[in-house]
C-alpha positions in Angstrom: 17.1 -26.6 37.6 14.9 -30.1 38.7 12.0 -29.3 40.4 8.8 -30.9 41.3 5.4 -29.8 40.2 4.4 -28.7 43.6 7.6 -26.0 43.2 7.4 -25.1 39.4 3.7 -23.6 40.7 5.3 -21.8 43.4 8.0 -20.9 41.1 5.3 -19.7 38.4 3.0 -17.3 41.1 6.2 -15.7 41.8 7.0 -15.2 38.5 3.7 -13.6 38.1 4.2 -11.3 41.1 1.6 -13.0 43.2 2.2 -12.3 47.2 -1.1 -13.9 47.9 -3.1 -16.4 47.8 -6.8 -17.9 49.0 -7.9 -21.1 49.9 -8.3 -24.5 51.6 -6.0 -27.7 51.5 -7.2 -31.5 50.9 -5.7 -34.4 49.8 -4.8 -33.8 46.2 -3.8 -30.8 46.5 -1.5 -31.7 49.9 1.9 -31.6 47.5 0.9 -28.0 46.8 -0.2 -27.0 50.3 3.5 -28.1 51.7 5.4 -26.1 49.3 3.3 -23.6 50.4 4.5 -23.7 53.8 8.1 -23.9 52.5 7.5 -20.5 50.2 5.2 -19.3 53.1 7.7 -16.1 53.3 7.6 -15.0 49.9 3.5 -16.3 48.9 0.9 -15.4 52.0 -1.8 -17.8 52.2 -5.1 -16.6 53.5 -6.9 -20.1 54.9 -10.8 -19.1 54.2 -13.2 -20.7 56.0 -15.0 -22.2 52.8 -13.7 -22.6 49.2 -16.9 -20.1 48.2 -15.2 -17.7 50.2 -11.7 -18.2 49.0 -12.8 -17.4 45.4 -14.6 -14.2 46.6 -11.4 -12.8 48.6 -9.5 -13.9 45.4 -11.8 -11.4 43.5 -12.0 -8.8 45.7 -8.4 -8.9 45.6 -8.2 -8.4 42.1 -10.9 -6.0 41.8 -9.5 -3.8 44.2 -5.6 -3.9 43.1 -6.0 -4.8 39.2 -3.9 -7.9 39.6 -5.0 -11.5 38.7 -6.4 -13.1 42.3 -5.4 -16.7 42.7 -7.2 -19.1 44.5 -7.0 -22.8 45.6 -8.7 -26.3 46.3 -8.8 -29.8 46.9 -10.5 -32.3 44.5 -14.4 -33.1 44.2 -16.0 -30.9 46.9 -12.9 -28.8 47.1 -13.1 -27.6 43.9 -16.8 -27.7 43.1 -17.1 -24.8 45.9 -15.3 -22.2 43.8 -18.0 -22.7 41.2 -20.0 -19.7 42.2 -16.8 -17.9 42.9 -15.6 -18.9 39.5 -18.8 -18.3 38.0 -19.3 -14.4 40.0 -15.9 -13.3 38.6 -17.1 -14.6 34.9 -19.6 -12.9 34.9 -18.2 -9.3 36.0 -14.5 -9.6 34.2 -12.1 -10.5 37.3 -8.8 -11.7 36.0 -8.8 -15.2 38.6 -6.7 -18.0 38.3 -8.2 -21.0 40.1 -6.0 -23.6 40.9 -7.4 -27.2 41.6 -5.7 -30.8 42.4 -7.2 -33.6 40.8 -6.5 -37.6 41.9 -3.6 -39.0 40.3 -3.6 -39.6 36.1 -5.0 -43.3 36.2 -7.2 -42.9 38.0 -9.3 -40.1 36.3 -12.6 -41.1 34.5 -12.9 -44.4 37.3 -15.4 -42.1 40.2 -12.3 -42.1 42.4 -12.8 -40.7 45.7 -13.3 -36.8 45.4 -13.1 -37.2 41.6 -14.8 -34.7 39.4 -14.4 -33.1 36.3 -13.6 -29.5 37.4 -12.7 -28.4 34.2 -15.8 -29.5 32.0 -18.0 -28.0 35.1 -16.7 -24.3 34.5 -16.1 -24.9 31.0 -19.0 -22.1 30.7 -18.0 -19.8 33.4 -14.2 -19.3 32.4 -12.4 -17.8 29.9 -10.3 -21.2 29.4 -9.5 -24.1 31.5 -6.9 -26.8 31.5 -6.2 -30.1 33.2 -2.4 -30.6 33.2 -1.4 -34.0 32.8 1.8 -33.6 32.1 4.4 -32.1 34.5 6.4 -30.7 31.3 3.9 -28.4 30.0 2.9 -27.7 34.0 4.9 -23.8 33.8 3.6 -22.8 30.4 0.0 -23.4 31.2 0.1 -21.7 34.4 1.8 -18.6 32.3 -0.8 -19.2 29.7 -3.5 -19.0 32.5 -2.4 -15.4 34.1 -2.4 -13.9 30.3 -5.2 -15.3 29.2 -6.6 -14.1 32.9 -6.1 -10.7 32.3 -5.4 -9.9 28.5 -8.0 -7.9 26.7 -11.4 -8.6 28.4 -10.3 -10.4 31.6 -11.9 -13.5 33.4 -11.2 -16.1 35.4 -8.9 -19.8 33.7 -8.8 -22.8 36.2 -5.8 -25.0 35.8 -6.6 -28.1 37.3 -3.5 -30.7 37.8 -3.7 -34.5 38.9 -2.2 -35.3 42.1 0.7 -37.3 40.5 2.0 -34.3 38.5 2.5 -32.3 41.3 5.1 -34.8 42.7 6.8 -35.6 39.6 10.2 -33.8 38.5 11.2 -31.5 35.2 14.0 -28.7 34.4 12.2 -25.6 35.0 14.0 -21.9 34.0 12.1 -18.9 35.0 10.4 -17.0 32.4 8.9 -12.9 32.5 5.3 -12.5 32.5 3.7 -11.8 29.4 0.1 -10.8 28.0 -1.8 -11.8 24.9 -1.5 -9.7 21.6 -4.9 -8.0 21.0 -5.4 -7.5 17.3 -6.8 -4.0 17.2 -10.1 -4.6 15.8 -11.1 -0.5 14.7 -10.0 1.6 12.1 -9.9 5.0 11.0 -12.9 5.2 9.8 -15.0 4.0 12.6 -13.1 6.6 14.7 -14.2 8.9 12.0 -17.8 8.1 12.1 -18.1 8.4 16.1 -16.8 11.8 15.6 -19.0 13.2 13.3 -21.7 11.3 15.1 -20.8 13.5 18.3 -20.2 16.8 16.4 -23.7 16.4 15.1 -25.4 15.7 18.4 -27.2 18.2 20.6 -28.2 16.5 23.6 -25.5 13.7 24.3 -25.6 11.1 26.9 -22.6 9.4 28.1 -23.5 5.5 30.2 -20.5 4.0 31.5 -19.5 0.4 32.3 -17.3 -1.6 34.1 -14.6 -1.4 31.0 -13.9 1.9 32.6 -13.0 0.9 35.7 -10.9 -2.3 34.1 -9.1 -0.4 31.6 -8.0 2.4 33.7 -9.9 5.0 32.1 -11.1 7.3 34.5 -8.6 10.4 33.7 -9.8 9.8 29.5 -13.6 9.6 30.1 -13.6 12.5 32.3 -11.7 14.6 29.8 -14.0 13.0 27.3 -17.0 13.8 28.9 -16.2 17.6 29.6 -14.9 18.2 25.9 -18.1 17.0 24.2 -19.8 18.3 27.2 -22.2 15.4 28.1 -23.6 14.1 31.0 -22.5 10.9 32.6 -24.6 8.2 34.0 -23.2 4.5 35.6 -23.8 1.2 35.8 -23.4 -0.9 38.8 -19.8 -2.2 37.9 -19.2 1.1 36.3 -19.5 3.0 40.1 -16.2 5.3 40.3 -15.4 5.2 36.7 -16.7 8.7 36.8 -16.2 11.3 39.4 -19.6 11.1 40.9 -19.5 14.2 42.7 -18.9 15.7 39.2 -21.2 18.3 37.9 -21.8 16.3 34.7 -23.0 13.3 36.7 -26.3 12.1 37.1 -25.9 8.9 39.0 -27.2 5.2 37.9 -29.4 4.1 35.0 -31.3 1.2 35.0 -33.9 -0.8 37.3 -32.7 1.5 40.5 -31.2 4.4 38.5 -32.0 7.8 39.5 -34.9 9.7 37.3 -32.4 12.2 35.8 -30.3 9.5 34.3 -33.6 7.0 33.4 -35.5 10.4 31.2 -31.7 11.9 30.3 -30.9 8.5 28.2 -34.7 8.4 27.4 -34.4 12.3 25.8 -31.1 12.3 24.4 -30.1 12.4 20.7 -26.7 10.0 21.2 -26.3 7.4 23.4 -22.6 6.6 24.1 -21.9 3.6 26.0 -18.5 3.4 27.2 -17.1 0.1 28.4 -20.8 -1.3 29.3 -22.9 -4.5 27.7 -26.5 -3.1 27.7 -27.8 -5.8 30.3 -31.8 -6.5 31.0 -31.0 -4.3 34.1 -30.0 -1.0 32.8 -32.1 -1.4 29.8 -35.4 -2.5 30.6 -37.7 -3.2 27.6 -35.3 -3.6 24.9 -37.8 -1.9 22.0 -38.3 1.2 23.8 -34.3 2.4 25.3 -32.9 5.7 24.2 -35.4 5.1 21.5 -34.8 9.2 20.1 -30.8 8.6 20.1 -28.0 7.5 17.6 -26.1 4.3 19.5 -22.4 4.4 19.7 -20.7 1.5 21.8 -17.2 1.8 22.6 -16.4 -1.6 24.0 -13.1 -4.3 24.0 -15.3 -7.6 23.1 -17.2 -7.5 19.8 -19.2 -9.9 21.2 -21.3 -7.5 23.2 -21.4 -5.2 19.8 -25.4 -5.8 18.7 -26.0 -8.0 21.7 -28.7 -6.5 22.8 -29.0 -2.7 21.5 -28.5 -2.2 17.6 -25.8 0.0 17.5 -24.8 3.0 14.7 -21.5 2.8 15.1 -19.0 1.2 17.6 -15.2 1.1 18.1 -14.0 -2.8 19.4 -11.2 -1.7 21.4 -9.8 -1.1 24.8 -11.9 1.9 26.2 -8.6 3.7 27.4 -7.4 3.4 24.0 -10.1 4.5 22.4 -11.2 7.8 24.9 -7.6 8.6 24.2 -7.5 8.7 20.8 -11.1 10.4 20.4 -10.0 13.1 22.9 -7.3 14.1 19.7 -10.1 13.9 17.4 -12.6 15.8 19.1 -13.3 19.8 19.1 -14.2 21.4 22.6 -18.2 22.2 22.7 -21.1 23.3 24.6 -24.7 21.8 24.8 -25.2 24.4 27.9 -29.7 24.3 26.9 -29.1 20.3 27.2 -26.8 20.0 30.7 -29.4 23.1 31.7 -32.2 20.6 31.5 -30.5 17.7 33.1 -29.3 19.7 35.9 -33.0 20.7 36.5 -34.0 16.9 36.4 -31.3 16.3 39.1 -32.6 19.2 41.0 -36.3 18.0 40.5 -35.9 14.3 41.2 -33.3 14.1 43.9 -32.9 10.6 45.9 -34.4 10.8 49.5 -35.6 8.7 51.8 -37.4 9.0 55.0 -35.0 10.6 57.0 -37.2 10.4 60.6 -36.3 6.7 61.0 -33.0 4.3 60.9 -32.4 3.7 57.4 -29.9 1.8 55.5 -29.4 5.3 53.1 -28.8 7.5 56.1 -26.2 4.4 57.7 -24.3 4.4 54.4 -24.3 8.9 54.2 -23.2 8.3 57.5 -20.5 5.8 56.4 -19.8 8.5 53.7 -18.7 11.3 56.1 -16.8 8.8 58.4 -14.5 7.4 55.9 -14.4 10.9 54.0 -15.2 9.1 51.1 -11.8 7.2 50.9 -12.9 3.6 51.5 -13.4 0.7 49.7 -17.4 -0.3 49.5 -17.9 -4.3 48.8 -21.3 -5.2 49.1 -23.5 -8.3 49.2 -26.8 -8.2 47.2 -30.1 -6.7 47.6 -31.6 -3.3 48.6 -28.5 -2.7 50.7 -26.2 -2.9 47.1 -29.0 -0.7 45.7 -28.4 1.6 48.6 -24.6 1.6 48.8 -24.8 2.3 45.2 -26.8 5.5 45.6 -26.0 6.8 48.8 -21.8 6.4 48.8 -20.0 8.8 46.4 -17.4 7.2 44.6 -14.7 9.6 43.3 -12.1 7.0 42.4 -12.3 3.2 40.5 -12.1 0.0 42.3 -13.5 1.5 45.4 -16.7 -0.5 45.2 -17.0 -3.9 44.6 -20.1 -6.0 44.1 -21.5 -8.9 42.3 -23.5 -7.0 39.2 -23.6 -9.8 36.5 -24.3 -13.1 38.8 -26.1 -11.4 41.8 -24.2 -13.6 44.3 -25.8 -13.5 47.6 -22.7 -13.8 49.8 -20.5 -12.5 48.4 -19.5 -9.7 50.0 -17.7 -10.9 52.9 -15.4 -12.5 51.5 -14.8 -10.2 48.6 -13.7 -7.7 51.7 -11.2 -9.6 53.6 -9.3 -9.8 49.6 -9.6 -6.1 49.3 -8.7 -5.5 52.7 -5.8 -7.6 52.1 -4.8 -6.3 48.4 -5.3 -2.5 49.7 -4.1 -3.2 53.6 -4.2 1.1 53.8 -7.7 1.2 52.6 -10.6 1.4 55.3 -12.8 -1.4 53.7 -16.2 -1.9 54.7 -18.7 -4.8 53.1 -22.5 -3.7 53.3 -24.7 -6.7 53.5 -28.5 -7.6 54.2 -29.1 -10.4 56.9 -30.1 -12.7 54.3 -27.0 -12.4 52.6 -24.7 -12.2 55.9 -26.1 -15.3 57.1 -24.5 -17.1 54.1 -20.8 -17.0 54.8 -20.9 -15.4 57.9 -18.3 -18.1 58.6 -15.6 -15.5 57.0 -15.9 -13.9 60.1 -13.4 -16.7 61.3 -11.0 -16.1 58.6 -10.6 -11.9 59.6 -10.5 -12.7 63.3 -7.9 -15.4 62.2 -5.8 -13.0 60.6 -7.0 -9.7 62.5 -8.0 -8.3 59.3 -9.5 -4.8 60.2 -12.5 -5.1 58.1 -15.7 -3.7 58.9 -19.3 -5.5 58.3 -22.0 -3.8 58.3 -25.0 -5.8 59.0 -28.3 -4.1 57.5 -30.9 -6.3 59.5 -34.9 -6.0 58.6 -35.8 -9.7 59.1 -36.4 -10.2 55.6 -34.8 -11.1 52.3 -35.8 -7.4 51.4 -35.6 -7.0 47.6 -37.5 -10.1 47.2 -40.2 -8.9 49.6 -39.9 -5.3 47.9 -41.1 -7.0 44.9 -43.7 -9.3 46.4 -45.9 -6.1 48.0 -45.6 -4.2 44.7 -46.0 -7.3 42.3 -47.7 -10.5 44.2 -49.9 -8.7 46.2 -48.2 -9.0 49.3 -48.2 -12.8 49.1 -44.6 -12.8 51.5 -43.8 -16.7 50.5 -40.7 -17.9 52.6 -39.2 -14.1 52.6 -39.3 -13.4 56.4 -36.1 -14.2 58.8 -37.2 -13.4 61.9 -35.9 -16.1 63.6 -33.3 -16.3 66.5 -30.2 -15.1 65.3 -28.1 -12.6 66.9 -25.4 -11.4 64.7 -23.6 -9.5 67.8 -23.3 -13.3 69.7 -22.4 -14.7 66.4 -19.8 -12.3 65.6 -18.2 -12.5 69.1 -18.4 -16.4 69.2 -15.7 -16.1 65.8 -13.4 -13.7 67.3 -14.7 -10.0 66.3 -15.6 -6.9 67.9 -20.2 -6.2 67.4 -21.7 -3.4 67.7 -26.1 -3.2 68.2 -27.5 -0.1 66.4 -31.4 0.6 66.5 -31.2 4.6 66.7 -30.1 7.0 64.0 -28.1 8.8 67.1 -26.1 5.6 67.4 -24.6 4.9 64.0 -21.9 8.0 63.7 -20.8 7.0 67.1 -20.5 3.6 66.3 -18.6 3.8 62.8 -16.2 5.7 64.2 -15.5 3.2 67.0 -15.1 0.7 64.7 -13.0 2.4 62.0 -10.7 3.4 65.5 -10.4 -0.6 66.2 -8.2 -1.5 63.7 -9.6 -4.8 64.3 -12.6 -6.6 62.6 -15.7 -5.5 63.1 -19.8 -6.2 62.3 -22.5 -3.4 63.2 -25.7 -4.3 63.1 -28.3 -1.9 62.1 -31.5 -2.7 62.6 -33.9 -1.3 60.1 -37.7 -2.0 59.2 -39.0 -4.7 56.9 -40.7 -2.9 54.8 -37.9 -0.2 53.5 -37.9 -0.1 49.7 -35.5 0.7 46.9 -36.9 3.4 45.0 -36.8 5.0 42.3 -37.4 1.7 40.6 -38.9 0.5 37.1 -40.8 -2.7 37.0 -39.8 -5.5 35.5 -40.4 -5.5 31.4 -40.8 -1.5 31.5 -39.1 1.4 29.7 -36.8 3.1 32.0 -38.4 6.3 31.8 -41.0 4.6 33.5 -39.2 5.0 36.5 -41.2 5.8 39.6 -40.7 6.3 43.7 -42.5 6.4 46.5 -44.2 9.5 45.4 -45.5 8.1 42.6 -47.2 5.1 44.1 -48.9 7.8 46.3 -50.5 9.2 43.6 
């Protein structure tokens, strides 16, 4: 069968079982755009109101259904503003495939109109890219792309193809999806080793990454976790790995972790990281982490083997894999003195915040009892992530979604409307400061567009709050360019691009008003308007061990 370039891609998604895509048409890419229209009932299109926000809905459509999300653009400009997109899913392990049109073949390399060199641009931020010049090879690299997208770690691949390919004609046959062969990378003897290195141990510690959550191995760590009979603490990305209304866990570790995790790692005698990469944020000062325990990192990429913590031992494999095969290994034990003393530090150093005001913690226990804890939490970034990532209890993976590695401010919205899209059963919610929300608030367009029945939560305190969090505690309350209050209303704004807003200032109001919103079926922003001067605690400065972790108590001291 002859078909054109435009249809061999259309051809190739549906080969890859893609129902959806994001993004926003433009010259190049028109050839593309009006085979879309022509497949429009087998491939939805979402048009996003910005490219930035198609590659967010694109990743929070994969991260919430574990397929690769696809997303589109023109040339030049077009394809320049998934580069944060591009460069947020990189970062955290989202199997993306970003397709871009380029100008026609002889013209490349001449500053053509919207020319640019999309590929070497986020040659850094993929896991591969290609520019296909060559309508021939046109179904093989978009196959290549999807493996390569989500084979052993996954990332994003951009496959960029000149405008005249997508015109021109080859014999196409349909071909099965396929995935990259992982050489396995462990043997029996570093399986061995990690077992007698947990036999020996007394006071385990299990931290948790996002690997967990990727690999699907939820049901294997918990098992894992209550044979060696260890507690459990989480990264950011790791959130619903583990049960975290499990009695074995102690809730995050790092600059915002809870005490019990931050002194638990700090005491123990093993460290086992599970599916997690040791960043500056859950480690703090390098010399002095888990500085009493044996290392053992169980991870797919051997590049993050060493990276940053000397390890013991470590198994380079995929975390499912290996939980299973250490679950055979491993006899059934008790360290009942050691979970004794964590529980106490749990009981001892419980989160709490000042519960006589509006606060962003009580909105999101709120949001908790409301959605019974079966939702799907994206979130922007800033003290409201922090929040949402203490506060919500997240019993199940790829129920909350946020930018960890990147830190994109805006990234939220978008990221919802893909979930909500990907998981059309799921109440999803995105959780966002003002600073953040006023960054592609011009989503808003794209749910009313659709009637997507997200809800946005707006967490309004007139400031970029982390930022100013850190300048009272660390620049002497020298509030350089941190303060929004300005004239926005986010209600007007909301209602000028087609959604339902809801104005919360009281504590009595916010039950009421999630419970409205979740009954809409309809989009939906509450604003919540908190004070300026809310802070993140417990929290560990910058450059400090984490069992120098401190709160508000401490400062009062």
């Amino acid at each position: 069968m002859e078909l054109t370039g435009s249809q061999i891609v259309m051809e190739c998604l549906l080969e890859q079982g893609v129902d959806t895509v994001f993004g926003y048409p433009g010259g190049t890419i028109l050839n593309i755009y009006d085979e879309l229209y022509k497949y429009s009932d087998r491939i939805k299109h979402i048009l996003t109101s910005h490219e930035q926000g198609a590659a967010h809905a694109a990743d929070g459509y994969a991260r919430a259904t574990g397929k690769v999300g696809v997303c589109m653009a023109t040339s030049g400009p077009g394809a320049t503003n998934l580069v944060t997109g591009i460069a947020t899913a990189y970062m955290d392990s989202v199997p993306l495939v970003a397709i871009t049109a380029n100008v026609n073949l002889p013209l490349l390399g001449k500053d053509t109109f919207q020319e640019v060199d999309i590929a070497g641009v986020t040659m850094p931020i993929t896991k591969h890219g290609y520019i296909v010049k060559d309508v021939t090879k046109l179904a093989d690299t978009i196959r290549k792309a999807f493996a390569i997208a989500r084979s052993g770690r996954p990332g994003p691949v951009l496959v960029d193809i000149t405008k005249d390919v997508t015109a021109a004609k080859c014999r196409y046959s349909k071909k099965a999806p396929y995935n990259l062969e992982i050489p396995k990378r462990y043997s029996d003897a570093d399986i061995e080793k990690a077992v007698k290195l947990i036999e020996k141990s007394k006071k385990p510690f299990i931290y948790t990454g996002g690997g967990v959550v990727i690999s699907g191995a939820s049901k294997e760590l918990s098992v894992f976790a209550h044979k060696i009979d260890a507690p459990v603490c989480d990264t950011l990305m790791g959130k619903g790995g583990f049960d975290g209304t499990d009695d074995l866990y102690t809730g995050m570790i790092g600059m915002h972790g809870t005490k019990a995790s931050n002194l638990g790692v700090s005491e123990c005698d093993l460290l086992i990281a599970v599916g997690a990469r040791f960043s500056d944020r859950v480690i703090g000062n390098a010399s002095k982490f888990a500085s009493k325990a044996k290392v053992l990192h169980i991870d797919i990429d051997p590049a993050e083997i060493n990276k940053n913590i000397k390890t013991n031992a470590s198994i380079i494999g995929d975390v499912k894999e290996v939980l299973g095969v250490l679950n055979s290994k491993i006899e059934r034990r008790e360290n009942k003195e050691w979970t004794d003393h964590i529980k106490q530090l749990k009981e001892q150093y419980p989160l709490k915040y000042d519960t006589n005001a509006l606060t962003c913690p009580y909105v999101i226990e709120k949001l908790y009892e409301a959605t019974k804890g079966d939702a799907i939490i994206t979130t922007d970034v800033g003290q409201h992530q922090m929040w949402a990532a203490q506060y919500y209890k997240y019993t199940q993976p790829r129920t909350f979604l946020s930018s960890g590695g990147l830190g994109t401010m805006g990234y939220g919205l978008g990221a919802c409307i893909g979930a909500k899209v990907g998981m059309p059963d799921k109440i999803v919610c995105n959780i966002g400061g003002d600073g953040c929300f006023r960054m592609n608030m011009n989503e808003l367009a794209t749910a009313s567009r659709y009637n997507i029945p997200i809800i946005q939560i707006v967490i309004n305190n007139s400031v970029l709050g982390m930022v100013r969090q850190w300048q009272t505690l660390f620049y002497d309350k020298r509030y350089s360019n941190t303060v929004l209050a300005d004239k926005v209303d986010y209600c007007k704004v909301a209602e000028a691009l087609g959604c339902n807003a809801i104005k919360v200032t009281k504590k009595e109001e916010v039950a009421g008003a999630l419970s409205k919103a979740i009954e809409m079926k309809a989009p939906v922003v509450i604003e919540c308007v908190i004070d300026s001067d809310d802070k993140v605690f417990p929290m560990v400065s910058p450059g400090a061990a984490i069992s120098d972790v401190f709160d508000s108590d401490d400062l009062c001291r």
